[in-house]
N, CA, C and O atoms as a GROMACS GRO file, in nm:
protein
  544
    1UNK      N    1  14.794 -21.253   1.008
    1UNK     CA    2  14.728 -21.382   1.005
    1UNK      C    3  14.830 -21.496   1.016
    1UNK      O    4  14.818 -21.565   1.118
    2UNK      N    5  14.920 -21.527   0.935
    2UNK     CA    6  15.041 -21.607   0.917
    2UNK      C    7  15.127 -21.604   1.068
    2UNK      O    8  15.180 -21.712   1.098
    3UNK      N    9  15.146 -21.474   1.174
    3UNK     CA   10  15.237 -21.490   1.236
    3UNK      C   11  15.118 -21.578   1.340
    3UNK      O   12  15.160 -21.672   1.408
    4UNK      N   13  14.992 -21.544   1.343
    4UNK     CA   14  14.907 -21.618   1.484
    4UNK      C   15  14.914 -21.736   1.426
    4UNK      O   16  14.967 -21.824   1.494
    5UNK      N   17  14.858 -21.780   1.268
    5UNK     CA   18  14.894 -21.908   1.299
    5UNK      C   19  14.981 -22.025   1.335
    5UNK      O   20  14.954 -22.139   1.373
    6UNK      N   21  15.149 -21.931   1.300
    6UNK     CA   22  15.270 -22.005   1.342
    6UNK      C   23  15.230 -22.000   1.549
    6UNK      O   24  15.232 -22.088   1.636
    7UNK      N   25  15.205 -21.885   1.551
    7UNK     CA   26  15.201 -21.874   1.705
    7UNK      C   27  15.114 -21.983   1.811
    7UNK      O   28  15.149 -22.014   1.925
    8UNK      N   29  15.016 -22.022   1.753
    8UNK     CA   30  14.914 -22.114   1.770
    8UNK      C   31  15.000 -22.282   1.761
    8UNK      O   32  15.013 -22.362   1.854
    9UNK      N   33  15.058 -22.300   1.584
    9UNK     CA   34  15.095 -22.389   1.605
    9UNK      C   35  15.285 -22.452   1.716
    9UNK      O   36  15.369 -22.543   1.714
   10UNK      N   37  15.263 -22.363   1.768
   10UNK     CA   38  15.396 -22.336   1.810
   10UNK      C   39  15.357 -22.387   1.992
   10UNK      O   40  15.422 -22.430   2.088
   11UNK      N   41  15.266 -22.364   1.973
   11UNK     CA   42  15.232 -22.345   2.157
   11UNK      C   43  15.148 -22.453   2.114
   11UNK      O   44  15.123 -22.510   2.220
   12UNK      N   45  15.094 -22.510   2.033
   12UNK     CA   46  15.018 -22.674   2.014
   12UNK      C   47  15.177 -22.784   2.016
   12UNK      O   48  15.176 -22.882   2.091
   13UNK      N   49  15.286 -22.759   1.940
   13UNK     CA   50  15.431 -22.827   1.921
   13UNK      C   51  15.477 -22.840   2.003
   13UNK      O   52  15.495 -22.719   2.002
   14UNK      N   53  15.531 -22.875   2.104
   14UNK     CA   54  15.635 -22.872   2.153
   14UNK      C   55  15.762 -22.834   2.091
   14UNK      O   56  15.841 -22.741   2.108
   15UNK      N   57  15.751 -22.984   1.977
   15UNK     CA   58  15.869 -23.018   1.942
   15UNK      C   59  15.954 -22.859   1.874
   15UNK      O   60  16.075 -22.835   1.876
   16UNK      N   61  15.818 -22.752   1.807
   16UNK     CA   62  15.874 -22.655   1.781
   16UNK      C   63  15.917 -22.556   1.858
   16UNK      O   64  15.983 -22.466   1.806
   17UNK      N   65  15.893 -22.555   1.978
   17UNK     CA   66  15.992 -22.490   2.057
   17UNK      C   67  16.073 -22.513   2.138
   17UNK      O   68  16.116 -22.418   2.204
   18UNK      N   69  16.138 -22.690   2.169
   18UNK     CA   70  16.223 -22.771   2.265
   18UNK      C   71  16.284 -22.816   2.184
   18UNK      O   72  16.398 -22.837   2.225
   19UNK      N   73  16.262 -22.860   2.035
   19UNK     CA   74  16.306 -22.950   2.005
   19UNK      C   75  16.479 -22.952   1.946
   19UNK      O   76  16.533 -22.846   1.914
   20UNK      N   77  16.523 -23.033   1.942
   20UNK     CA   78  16.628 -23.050   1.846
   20UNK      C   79  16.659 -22.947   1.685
   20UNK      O   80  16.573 -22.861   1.669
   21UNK      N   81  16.725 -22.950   1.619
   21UNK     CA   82  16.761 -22.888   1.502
   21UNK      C   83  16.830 -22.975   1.434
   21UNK      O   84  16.944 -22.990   1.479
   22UNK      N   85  16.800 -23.054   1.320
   22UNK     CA   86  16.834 -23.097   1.198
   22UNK      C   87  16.817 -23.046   1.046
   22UNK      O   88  16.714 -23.022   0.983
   23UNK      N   89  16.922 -23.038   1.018
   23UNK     CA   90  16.890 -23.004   0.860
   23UNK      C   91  16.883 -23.160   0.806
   23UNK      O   92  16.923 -23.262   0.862
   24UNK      N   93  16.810 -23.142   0.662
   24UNK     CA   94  16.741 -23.254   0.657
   24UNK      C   95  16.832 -23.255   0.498
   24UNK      O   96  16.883 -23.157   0.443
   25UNK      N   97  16.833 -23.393   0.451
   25UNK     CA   98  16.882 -23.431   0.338
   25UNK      C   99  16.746 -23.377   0.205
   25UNK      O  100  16.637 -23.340   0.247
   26UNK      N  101  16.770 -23.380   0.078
   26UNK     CA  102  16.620 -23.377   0.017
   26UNK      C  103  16.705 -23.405  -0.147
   26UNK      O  104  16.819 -23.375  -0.181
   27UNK      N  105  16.565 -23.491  -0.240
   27UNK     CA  106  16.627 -23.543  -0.351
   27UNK      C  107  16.504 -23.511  -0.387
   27UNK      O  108  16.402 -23.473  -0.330
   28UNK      N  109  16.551 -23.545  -0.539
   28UNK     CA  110  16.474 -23.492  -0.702
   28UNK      C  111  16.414 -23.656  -0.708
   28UNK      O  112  16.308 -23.674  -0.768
   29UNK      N  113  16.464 -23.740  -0.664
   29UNK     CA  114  16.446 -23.862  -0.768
   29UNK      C  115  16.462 -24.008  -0.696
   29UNK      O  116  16.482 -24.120  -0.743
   30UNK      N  117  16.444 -23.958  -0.560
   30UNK     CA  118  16.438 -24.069  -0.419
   30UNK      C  119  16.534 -24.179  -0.404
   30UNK      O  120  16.516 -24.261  -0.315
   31UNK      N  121  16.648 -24.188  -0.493
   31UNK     CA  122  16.796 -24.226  -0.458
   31UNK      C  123  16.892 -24.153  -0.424
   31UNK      O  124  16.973 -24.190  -0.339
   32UNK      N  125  16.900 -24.034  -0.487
   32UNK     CA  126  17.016 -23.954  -0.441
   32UNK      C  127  17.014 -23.808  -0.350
   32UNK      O  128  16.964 -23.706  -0.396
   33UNK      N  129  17.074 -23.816  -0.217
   33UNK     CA  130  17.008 -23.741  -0.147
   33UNK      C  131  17.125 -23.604  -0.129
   33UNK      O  132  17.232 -23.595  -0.190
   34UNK      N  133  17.098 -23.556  -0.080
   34UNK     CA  134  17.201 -23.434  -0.035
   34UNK      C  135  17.129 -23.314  -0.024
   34UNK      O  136  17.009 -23.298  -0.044
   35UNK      N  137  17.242 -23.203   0.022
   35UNK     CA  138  17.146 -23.086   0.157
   35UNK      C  139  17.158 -22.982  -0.027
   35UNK      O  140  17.258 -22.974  -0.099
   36UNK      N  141  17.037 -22.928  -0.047
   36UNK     CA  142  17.027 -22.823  -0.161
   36UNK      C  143  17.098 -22.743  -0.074
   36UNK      O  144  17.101 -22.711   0.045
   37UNK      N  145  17.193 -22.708  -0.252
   37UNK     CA  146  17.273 -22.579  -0.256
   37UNK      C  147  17.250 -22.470  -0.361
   37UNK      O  148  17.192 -22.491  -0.467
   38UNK      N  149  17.286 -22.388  -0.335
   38UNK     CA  150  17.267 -22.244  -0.448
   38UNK      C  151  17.203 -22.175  -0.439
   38UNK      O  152  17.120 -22.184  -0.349
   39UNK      N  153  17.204 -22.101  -0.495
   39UNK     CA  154  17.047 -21.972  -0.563
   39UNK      C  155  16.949 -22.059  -0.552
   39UNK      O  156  16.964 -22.161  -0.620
   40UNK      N  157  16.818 -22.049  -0.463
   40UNK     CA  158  16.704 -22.072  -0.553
   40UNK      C  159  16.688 -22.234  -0.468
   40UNK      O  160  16.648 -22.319  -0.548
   41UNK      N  161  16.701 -22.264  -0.389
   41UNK     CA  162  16.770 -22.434  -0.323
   41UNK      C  163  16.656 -22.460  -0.223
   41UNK      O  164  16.570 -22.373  -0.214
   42UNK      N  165  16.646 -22.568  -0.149
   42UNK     CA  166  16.548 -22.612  -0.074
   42UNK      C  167  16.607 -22.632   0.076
   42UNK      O  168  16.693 -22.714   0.108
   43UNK      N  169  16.541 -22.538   0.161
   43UNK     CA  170  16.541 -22.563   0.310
   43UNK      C  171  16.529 -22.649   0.385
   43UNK      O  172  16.528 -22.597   0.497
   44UNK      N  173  16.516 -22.801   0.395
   44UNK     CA  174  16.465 -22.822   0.465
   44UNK      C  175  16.560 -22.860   0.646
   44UNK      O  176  16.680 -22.874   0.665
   45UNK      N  177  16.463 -22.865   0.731
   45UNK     CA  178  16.514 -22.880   0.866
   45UNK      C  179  16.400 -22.975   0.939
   45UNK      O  180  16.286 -22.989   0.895
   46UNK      N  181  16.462 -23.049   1.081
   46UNK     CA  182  16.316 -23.104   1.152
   46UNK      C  183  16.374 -23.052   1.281
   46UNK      O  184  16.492 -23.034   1.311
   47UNK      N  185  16.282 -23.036   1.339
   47UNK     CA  186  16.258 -23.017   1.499
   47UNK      C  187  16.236 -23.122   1.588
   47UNK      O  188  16.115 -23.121   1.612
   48UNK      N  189  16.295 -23.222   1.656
   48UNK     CA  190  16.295 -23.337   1.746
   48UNK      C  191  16.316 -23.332   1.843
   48UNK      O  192  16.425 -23.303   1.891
   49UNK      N  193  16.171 -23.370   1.928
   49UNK     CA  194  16.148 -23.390   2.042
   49UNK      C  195  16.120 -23.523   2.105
   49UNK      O  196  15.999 -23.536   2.125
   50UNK      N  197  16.205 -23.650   2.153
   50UNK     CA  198  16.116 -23.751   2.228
   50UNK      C  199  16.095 -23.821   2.135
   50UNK      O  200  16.190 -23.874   2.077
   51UNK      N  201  15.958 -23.843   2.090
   51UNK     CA  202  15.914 -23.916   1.989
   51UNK      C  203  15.860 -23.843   1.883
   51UNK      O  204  15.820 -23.910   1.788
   52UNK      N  205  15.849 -23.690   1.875
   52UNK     CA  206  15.776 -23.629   1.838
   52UNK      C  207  15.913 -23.566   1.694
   52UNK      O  208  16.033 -23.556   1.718
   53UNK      N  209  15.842 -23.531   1.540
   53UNK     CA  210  15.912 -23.471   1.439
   53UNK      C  211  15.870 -23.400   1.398
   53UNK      O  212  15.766 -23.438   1.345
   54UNK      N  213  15.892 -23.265   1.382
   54UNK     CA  214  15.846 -23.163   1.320
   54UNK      C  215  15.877 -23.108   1.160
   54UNK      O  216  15.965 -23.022   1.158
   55UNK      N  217  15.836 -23.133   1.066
   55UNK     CA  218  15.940 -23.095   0.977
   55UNK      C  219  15.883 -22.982   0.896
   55UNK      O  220  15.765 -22.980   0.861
   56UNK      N  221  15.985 -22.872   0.864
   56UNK     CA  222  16.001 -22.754   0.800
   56UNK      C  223  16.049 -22.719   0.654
   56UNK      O  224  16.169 -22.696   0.673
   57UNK      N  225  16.033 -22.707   0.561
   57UNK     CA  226  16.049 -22.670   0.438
   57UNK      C  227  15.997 -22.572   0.401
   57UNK      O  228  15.883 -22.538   0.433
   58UNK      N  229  16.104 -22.484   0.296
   58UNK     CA  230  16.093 -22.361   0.222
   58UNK      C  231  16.184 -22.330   0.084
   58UNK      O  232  16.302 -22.295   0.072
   59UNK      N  233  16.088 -22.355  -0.004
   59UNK     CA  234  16.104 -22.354  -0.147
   59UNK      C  235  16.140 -22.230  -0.178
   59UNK      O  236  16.058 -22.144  -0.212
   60UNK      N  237  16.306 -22.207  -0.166
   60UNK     CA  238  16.319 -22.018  -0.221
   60UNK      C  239  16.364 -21.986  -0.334
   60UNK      O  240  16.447 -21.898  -0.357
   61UNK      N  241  16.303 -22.067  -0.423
   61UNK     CA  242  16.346 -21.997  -0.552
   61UNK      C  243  16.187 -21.938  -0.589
   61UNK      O  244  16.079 -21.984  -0.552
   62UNK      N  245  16.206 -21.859  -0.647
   62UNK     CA  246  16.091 -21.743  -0.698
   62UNK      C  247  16.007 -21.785  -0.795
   62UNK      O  248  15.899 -21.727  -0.790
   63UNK      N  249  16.020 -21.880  -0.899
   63UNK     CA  250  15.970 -21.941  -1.072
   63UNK      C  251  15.941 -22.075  -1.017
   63UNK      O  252  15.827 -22.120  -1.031
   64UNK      N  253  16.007 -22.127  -0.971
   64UNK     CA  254  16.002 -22.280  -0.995
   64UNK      C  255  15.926 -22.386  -0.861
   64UNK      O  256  16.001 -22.398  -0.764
   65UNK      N  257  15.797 -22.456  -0.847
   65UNK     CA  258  15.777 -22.562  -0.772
   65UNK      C  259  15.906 -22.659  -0.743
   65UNK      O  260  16.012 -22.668  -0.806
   66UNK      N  261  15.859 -22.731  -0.624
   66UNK     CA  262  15.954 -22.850  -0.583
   66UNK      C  263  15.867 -22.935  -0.543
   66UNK      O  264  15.781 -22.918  -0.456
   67UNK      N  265  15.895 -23.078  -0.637
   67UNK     CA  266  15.826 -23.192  -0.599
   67UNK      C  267  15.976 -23.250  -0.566
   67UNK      O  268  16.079 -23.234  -0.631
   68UNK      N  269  15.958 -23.315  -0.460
   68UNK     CA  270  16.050 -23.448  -0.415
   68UNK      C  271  16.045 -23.507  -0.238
   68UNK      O  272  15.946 -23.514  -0.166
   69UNK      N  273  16.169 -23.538  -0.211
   69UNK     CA  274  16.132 -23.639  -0.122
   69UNK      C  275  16.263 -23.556  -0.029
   69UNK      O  276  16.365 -23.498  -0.067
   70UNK      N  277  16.194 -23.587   0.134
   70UNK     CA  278  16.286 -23.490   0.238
   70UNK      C  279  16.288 -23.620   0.321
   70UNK      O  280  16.198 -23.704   0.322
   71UNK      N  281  16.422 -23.625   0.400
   71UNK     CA  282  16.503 -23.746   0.501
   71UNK      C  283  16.429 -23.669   0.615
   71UNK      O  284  16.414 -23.548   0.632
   72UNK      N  285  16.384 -23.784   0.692
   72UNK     CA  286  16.314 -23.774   0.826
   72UNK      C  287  16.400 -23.872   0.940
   72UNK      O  288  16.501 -23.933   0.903
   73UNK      N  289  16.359 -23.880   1.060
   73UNK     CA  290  16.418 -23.964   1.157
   73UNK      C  291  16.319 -24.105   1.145
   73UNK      O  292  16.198 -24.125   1.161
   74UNK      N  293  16.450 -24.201   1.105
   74UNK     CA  294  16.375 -24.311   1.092
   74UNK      C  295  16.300 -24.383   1.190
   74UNK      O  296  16.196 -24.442   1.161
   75UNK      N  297  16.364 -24.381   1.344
   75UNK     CA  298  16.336 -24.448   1.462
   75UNK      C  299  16.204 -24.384   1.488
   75UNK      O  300  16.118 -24.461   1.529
   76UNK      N  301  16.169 -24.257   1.473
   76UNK     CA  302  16.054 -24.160   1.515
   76UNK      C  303  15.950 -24.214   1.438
   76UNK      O  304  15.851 -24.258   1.496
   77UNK      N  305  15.958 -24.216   1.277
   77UNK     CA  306  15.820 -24.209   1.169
   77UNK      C  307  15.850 -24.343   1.139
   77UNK      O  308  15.780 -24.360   1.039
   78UNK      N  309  15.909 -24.452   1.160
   78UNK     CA  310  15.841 -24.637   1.163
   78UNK      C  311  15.733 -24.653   1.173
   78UNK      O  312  15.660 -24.690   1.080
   79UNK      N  313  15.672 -24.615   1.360
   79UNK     CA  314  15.549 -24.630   1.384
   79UNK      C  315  15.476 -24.520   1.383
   79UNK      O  316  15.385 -24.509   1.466
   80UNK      N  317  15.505 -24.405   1.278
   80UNK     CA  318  15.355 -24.290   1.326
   80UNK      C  319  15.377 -24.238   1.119
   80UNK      O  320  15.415 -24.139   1.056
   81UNK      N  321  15.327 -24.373   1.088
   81UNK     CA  322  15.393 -24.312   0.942
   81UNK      C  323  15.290 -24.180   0.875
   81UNK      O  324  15.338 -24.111   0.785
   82UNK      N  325  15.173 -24.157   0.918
   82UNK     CA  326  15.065 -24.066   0.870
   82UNK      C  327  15.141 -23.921   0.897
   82UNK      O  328  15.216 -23.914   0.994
   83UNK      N  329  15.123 -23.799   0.807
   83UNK     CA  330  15.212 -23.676   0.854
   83UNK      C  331  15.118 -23.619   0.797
   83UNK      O  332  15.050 -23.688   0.721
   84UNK      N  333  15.080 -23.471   0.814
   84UNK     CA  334  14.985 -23.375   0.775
   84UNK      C  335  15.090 -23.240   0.737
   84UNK      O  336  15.206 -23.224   0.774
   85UNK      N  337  14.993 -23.139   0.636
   85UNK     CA  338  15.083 -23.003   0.635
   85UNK      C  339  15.000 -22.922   0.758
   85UNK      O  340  14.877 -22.927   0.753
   86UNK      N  341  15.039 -22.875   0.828
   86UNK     CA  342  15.001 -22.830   0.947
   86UNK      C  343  14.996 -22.682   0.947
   86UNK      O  344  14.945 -22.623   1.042
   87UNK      N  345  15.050 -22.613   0.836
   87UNK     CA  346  15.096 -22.486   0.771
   87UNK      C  347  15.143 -22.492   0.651
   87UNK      O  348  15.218 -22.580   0.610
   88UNK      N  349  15.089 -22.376   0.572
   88UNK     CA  350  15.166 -22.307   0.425
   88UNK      C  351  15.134 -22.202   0.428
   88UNK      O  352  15.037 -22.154   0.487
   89UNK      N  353  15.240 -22.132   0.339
   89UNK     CA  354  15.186 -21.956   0.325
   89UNK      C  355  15.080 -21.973   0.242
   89UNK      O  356  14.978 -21.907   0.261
   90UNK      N  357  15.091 -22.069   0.133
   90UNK     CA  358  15.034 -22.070   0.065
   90UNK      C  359  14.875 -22.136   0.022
   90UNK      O  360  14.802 -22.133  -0.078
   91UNK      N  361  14.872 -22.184   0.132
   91UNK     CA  362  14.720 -22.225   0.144
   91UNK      C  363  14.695 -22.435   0.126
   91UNK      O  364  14.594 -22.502   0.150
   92UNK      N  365  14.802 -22.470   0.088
   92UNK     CA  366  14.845 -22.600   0.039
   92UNK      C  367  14.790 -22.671   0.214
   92UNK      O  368  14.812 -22.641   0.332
   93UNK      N  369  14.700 -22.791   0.129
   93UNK     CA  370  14.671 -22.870   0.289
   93UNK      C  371  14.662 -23.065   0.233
   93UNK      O  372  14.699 -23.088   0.118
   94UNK      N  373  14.640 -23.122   0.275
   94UNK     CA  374  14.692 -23.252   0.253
   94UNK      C  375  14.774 -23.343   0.325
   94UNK      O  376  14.834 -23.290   0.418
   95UNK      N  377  14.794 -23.453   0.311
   95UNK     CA  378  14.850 -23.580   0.456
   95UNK      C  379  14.889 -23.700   0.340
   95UNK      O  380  14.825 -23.740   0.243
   96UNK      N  381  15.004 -23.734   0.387
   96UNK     CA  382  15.052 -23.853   0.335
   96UNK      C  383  15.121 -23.950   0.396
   96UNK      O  384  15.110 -23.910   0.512
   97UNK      N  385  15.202 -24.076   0.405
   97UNK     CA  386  15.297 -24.149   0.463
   97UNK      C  387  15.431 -24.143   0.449
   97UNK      O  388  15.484 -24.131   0.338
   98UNK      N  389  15.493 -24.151   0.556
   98UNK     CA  390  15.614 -24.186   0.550
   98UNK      C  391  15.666 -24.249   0.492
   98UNK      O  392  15.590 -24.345   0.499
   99UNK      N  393  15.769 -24.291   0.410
   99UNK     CA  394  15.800 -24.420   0.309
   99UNK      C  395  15.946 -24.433   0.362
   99UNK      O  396  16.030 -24.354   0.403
  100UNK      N  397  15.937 -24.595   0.340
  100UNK     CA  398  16.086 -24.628   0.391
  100UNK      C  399  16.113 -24.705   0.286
  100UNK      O  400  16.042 -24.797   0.245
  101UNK      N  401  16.226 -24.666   0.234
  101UNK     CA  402  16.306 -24.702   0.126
  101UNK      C  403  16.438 -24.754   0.181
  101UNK      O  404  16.498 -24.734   0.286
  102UNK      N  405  16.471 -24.865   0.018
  102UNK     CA  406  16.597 -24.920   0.084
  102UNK      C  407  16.730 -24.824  -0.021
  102UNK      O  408  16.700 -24.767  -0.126
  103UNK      N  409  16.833 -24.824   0.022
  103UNK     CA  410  17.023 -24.837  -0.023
  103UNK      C  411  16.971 -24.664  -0.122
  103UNK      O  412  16.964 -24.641  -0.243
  104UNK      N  413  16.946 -24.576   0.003
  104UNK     CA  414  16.947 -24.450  -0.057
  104UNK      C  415  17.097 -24.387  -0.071
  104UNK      O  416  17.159 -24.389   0.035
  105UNK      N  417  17.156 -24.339  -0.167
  105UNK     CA  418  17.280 -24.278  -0.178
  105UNK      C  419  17.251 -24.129  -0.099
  105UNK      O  420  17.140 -24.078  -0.085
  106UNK      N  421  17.378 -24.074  -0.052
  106UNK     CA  422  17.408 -23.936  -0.002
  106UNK      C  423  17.507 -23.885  -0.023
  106UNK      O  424  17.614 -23.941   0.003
  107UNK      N  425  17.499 -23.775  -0.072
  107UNK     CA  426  17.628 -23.705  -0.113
  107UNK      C  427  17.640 -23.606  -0.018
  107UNK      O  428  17.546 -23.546   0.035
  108UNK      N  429  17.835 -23.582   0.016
  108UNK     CA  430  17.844 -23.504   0.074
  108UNK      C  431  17.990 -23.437   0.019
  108UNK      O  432  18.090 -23.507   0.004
  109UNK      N  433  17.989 -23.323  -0.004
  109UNK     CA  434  18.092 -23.314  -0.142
  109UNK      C  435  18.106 -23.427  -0.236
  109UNK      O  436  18.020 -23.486  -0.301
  110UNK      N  437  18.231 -23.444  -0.229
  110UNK     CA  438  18.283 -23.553  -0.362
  110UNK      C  439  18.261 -23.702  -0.264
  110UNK      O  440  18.299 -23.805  -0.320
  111UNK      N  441  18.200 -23.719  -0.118
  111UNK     CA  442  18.183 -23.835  -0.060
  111UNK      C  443  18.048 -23.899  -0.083
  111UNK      O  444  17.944 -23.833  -0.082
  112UNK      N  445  18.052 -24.049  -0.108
  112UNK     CA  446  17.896 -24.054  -0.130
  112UNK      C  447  17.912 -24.195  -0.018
  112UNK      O  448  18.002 -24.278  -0.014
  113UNK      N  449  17.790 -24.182   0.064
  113UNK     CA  450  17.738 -24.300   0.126
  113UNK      C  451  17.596 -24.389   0.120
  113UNK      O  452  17.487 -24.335   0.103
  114UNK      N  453  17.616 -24.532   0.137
  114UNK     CA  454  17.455 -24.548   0.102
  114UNK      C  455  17.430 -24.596   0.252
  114UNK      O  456  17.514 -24.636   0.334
  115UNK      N  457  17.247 -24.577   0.269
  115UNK     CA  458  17.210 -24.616   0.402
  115UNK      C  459  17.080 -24.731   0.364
  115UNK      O  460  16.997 -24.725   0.274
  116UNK      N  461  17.105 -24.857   0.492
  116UNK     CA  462  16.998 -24.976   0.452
  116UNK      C  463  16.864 -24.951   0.464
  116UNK      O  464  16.782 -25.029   0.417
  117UNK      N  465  16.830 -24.838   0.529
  117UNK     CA  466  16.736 -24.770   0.516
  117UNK      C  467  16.699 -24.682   0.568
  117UNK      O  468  16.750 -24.660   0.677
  118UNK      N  469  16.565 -24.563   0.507
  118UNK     CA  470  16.596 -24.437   0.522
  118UNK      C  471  16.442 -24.417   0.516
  118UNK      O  472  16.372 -24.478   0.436
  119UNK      N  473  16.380 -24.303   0.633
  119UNK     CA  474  16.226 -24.255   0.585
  119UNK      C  475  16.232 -24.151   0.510
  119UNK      O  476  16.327 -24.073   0.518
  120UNK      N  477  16.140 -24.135   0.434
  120UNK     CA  478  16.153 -24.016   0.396
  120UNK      C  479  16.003 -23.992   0.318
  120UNK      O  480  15.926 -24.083   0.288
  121UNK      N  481  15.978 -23.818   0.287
  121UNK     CA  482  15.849 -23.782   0.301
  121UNK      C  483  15.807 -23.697   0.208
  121UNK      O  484  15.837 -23.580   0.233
  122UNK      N  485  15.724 -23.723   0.066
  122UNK     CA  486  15.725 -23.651  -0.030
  122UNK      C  487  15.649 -23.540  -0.022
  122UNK      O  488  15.547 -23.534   0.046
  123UNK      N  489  15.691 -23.451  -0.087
  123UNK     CA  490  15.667 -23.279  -0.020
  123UNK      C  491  15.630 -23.205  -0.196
  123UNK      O  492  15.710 -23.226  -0.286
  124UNK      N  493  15.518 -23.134  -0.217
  124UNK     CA  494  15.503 -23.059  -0.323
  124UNK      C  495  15.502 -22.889  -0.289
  124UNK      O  496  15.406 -22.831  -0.240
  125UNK      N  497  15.631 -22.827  -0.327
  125UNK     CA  498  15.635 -22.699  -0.244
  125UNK      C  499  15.600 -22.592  -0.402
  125UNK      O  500  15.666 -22.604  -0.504
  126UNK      N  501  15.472 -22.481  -0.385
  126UNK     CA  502  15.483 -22.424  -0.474
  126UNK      C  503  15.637 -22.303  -0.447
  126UNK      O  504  15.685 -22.303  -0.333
  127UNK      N  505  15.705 -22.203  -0.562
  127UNK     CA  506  15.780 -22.108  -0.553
  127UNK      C  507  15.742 -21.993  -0.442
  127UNK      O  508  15.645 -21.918  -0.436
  128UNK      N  509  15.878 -22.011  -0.340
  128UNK     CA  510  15.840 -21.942  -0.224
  128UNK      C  511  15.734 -21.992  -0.124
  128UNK      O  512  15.711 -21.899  -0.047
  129UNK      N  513  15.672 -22.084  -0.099
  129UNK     CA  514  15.644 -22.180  -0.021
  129UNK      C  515  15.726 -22.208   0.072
  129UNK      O  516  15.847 -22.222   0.058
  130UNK      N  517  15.640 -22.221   0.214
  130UNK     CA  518  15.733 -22.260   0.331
  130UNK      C  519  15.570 -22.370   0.398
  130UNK      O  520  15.454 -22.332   0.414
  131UNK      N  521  15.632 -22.513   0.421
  131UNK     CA  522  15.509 -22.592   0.462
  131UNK      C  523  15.558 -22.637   0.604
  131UNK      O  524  15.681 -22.639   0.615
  132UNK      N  525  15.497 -22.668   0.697
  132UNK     CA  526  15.550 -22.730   0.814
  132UNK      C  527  15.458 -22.838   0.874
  132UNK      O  528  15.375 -22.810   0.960
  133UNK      N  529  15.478 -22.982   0.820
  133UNK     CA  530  15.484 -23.072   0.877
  133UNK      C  531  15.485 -23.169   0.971
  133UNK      O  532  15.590 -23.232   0.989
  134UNK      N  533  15.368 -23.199   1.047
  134UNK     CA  534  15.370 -23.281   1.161
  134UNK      C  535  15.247 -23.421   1.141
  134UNK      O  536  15.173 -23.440   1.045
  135UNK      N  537  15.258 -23.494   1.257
  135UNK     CA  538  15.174 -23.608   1.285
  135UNK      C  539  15.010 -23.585   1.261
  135UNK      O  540  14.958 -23.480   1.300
  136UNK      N  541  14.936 -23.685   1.197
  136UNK     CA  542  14.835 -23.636   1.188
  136UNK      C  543  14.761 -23.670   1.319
  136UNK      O  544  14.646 -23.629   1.337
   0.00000   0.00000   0.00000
């Protein structure tokens, strides 16, 4: 069931099969951003095509939900701020906006930078959850 529906939404995407490959920044607390690390850490990636963003997340720790917020392409989701879950393993369906926030920090090791502004897209992933993300 799961592989036709990736298959379906795949041949509806473009962007998921042309597109670009980004790993995506993601935070606990919508100032401080950086790529999850460790055991148990958060996936996320987007697929960019044109104008088009695809975005992918997968919650792999086994116990624990993830509520927070994933970095998108700002130039892309300005004007198409509406996004839908387009897929879950888990049955999760729902649509929200893009939010553009200002002087988000990023860490990258011991480097931190801030940006004047940043979209980004709040995501509720249950444990082991994988959601995929597009335009509504």
């Amino acid at each position: 069931m799961h592989i036709s529906l990736l298959g379906k939404l795949r041949s509806t995407e473009a962007a998921l099969k042309y597109g670009r490959l980004y790993f995506r920044e993601v935070s606990g607390n919508k100032e401080d951003f950086g790529q999850s690390s460790g055991i148990g850490g958060i996936l996320a990636f987007s697929r960019v095509l044109y104008d088009s963003e695809i975005l992918v997340i997968a919650n792999t720790n086994t116990t624990t939900p993830f509520s927070g917020f994933i970095v998108m392409d700002i130039d892309i989701n300005r004007s198409k701020p509406a996004l839908k879950v387009s897929y879950s393993n888990v049955g999760t369906v729902g649509s929200d906006n893009v939010q553009i926030i200002q002087g988000a920090r990023f860490f990258n090791g011991n480097a931190v930078s801030t940006q004047n502004e940043t979209a980004i897209y709040f995501v509720k992933l249950a444990p082991m959850e994988i959601q995929i993300i597009s335009a509504v």
